[in-house]
N, C-alpha and C positions, 0 to 999 in steps of 0.2 A: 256888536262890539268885536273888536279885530282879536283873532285867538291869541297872538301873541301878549295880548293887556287881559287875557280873560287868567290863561297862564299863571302870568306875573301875579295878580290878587291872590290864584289859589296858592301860591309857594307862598306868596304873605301869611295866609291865612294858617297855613300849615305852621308855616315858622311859629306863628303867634301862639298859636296850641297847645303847639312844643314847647319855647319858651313857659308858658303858664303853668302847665300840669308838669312837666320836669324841673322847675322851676322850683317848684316846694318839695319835691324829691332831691333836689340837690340839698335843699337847704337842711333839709330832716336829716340827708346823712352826715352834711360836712357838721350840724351839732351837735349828735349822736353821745362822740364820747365827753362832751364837754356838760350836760342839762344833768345828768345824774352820776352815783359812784355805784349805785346799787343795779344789780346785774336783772331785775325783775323789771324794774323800772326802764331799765335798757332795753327788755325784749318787748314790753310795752310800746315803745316808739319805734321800733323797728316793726313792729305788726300794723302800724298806722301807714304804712306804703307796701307793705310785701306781696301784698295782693294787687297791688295796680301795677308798680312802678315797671312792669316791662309791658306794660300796655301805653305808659305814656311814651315809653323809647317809640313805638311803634310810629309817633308821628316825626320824629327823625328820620324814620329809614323810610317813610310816605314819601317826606319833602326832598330828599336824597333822590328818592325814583323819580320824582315830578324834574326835579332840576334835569335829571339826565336824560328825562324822554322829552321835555318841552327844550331847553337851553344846554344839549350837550357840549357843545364847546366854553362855557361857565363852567359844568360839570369837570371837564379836564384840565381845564387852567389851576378850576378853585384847588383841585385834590393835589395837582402835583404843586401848587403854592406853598399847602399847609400840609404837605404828607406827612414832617415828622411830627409836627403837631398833632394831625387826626392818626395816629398812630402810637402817641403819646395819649390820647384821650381813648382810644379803642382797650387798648391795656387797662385805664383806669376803669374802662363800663366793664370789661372783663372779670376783672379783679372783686367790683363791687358787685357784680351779678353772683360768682362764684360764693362772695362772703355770705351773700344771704342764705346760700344756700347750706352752709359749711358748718358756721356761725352755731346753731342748735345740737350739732352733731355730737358736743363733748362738752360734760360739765366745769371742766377742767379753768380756771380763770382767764390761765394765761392764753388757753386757747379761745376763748372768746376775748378779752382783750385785743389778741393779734387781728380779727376778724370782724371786730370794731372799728380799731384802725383801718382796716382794707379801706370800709364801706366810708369811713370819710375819708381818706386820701381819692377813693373812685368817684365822691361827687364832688370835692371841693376843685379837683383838678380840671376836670370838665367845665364847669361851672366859670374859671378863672381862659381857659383856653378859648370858649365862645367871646368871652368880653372881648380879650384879645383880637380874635378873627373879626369881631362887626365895626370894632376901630379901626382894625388894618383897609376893612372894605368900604368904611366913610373914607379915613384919610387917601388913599388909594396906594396903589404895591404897582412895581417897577415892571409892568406889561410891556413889549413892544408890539409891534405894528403886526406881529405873526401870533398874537394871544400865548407867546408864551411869557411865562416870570423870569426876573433875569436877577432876583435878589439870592440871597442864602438865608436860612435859620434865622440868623440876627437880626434883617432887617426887617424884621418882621416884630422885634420888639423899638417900642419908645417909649417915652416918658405918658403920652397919651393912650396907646394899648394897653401900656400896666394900669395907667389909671382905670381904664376901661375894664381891663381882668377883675382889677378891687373890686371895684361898681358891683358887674357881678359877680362876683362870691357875695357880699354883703345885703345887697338884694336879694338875691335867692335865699340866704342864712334867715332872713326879718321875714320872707315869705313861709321858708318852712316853720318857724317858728308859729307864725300866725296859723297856719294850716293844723299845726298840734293842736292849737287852743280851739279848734273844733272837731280835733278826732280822740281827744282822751279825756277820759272819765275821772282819771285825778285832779283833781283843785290843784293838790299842792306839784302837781309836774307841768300843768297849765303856769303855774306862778313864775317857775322854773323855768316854762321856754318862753314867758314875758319879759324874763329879768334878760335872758339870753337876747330876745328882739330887741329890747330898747338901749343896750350894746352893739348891737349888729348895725342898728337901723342907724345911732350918733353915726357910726362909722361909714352906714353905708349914703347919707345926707353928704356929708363932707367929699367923700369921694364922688359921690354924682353932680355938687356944684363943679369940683375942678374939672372934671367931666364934660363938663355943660361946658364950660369957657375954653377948653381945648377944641370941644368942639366948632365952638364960632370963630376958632381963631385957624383951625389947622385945613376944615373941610368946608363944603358950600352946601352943607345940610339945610340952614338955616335962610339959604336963596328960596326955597319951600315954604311958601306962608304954610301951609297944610302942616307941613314935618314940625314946623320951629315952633306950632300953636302946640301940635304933640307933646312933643318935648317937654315944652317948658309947664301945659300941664301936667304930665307924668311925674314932676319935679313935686308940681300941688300938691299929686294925689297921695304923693309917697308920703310927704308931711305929714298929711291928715292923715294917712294909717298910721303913722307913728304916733299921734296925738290920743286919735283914739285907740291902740293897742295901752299908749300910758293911763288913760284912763279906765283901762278893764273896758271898753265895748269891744269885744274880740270880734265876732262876727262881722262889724263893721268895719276894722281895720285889716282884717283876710281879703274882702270885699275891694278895698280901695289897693290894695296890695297887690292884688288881680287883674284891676284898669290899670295901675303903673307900667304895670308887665306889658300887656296889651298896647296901650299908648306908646310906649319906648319901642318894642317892634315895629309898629305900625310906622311913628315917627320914619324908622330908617329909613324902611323901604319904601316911603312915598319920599324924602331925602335922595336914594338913590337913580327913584322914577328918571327915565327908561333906562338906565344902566344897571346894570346888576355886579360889576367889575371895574372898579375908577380904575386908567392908569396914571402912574404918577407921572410918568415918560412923558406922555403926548396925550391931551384928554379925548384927539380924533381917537386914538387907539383902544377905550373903552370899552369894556364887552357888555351891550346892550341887548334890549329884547327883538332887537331888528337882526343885528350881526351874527347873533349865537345862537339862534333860535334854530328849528327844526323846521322840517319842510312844513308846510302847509297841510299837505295828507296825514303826517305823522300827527302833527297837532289835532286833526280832525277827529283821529282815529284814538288818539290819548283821548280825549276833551269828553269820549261819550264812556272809557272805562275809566275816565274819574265821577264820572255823574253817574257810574251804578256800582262805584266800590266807595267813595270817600262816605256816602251813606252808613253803611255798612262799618267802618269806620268809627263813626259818629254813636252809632246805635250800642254799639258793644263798649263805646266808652260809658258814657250814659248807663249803659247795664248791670255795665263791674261796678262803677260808683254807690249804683243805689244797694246791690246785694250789700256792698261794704259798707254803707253808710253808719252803721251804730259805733257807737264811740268806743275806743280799747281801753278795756279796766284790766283789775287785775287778772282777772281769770283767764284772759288771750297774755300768755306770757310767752311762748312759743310759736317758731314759725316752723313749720314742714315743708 
């Protein structure tokens, strides 16, 4: 198989990862201060990610590297596209990294309130900025014939990337949720981030239909049997978590919650297969896995330190999950 298509899978795969396992970290934070008013209960659900959640960054800053040793000219179009965006998002992972850490420091209300706040303005912002960027990069951003962007800040929003932003926050909010209903040991805050999902999820159903129809009407995702089959079951599977999270099978609707995530990534990037950058300008002008790619050597030379790091990788997520796998009651009410 040609390195450049071996590449492309692994930044899929990475992206999917990422998307899944930050995915319920977004959602855990952007609910945070909304599931409970009791401040025990709060450090409860903040102790159900503090241990992972800068492990799952980690497959961010993977797929970051991969992008820029396999496809660096992607790599510098994307960042000087979305600078103030990922800049805007750099502050909020900042902020929210900070809060976790801060947050315990002082019994004081108001200061853990403020520090509550942080951690859901730092996921839910994030979470709303990705939707945005994988709309901007279905519908395609104003590239010319030199790989550079010729738009400003604004046109970077439409009516279809905000729908796209909604999308995810609301996915990610039904994912974190479902993700609680398997890491806390209270009934009654499981019930709590139930009532919270089957809110989230009406909301997040509605904005992934309009979603769905901006899609086939603005991009040629859907010229994809592969992508459009994705898609539209991503759409099933979310149903069905919702169905079964309303009927209390938790387990099975984290589960289905999981392949949504998965499906909808995958969707894109077999969607954008071989481009990795529409333009809207000239679609010759595209930055694909041919144009933007790296030399041959370099790819050679990456291709064999992703096959003895992304393991590695792999093993230590795997590792942290199972140390942490017991459910948070009340006696983990603190994070250090």
């Amino acid at each position: 198989m040609d390195l450049q298509i071996i590449w492309f899978i692994l930044i899929t795969v990475l992206f999917t990862g990422f998307f899944f396992l930050e995915g319920f970290d977004y959602g855990v934070g952007t609910l945070l201060p909304f599931l409970t008013p009791h401040d025990k209960e709060r450090s409860q659900i903040i102790r159900t990610i503090a241990p992972v959640w800068d492990g799952n960054e980690v497959w961010m800053i993977t797929a970051g590297g991969a992008l820029f040793a396999a496809f660096p000219h992607v790599y510098a179009t994307m960042f000087s596209t979305f600078y103030l965006a990922l800049f805007l998002m750099l502050v909020a992972l900042i902020l929210r990294g900070v809060a976790f850490e801060l947050r315990s420091r002082d019994e004081s209300p108001c200061w853990r309130h403020f520090w509550e706040g942080a951690i859901c303005f730092g996921s839910a912002v994030p979470a709303i900025l990705w939707g945005i960027a994988v709309t901007d990069l279905l519908r395609g951003l104003p590239i010319n014939e030199h790989m550079i962007y010729q738009g400003g800040f604004l046109d970077l929003l439409s009516p279809y990337s905000i729908f796209g932003g909604l999308t995810f926050l609301f996915v990610f909010a039904f994912h974190g949720a479902a993700f609680l209903t398997q890491r806390l040991q209270s009934y009654g805050l499981m019930l709590q981030a139930r009532k919270a999902a089957i809110r989230c999820g009406a909301m997040a159903i509605i904005c992934y239909l309009v979603c769905l129809i901006l899609t086939m009407i603005q991009t040629d995702l859907f010229h994809s049997p592969l992508a459009a089959v994705l898609l539209l079951g991503a759409g099933v599977l979310f149903i069905l978590a919702y169905l079964r999270l309303f009927q209390l099978h938790f387990r099975q609707s984290f589960v289905l919650s999981s392949l949504t995530i998965v499906c909808t990534t995958v969707a894109f990037f077999s969607g954008l297969f071989p481009r990795l950058m529409v333009s809207s300008l000239n679609p010759a002008w595209s930055l694909t896995i041919t144009n933007a790619s790296s030399t041959p050597y370099t790819l050679s030379i990456m291709t064999v330190a992703a096959l003895c790091l992304v393991p590695v990788v792999l093993i230590y997520q795997i590792w942290t999950y199972w140390i942490f796998r017991k459910r948070v009651g009340s006696e983990d009410t603190e994070y250090h």
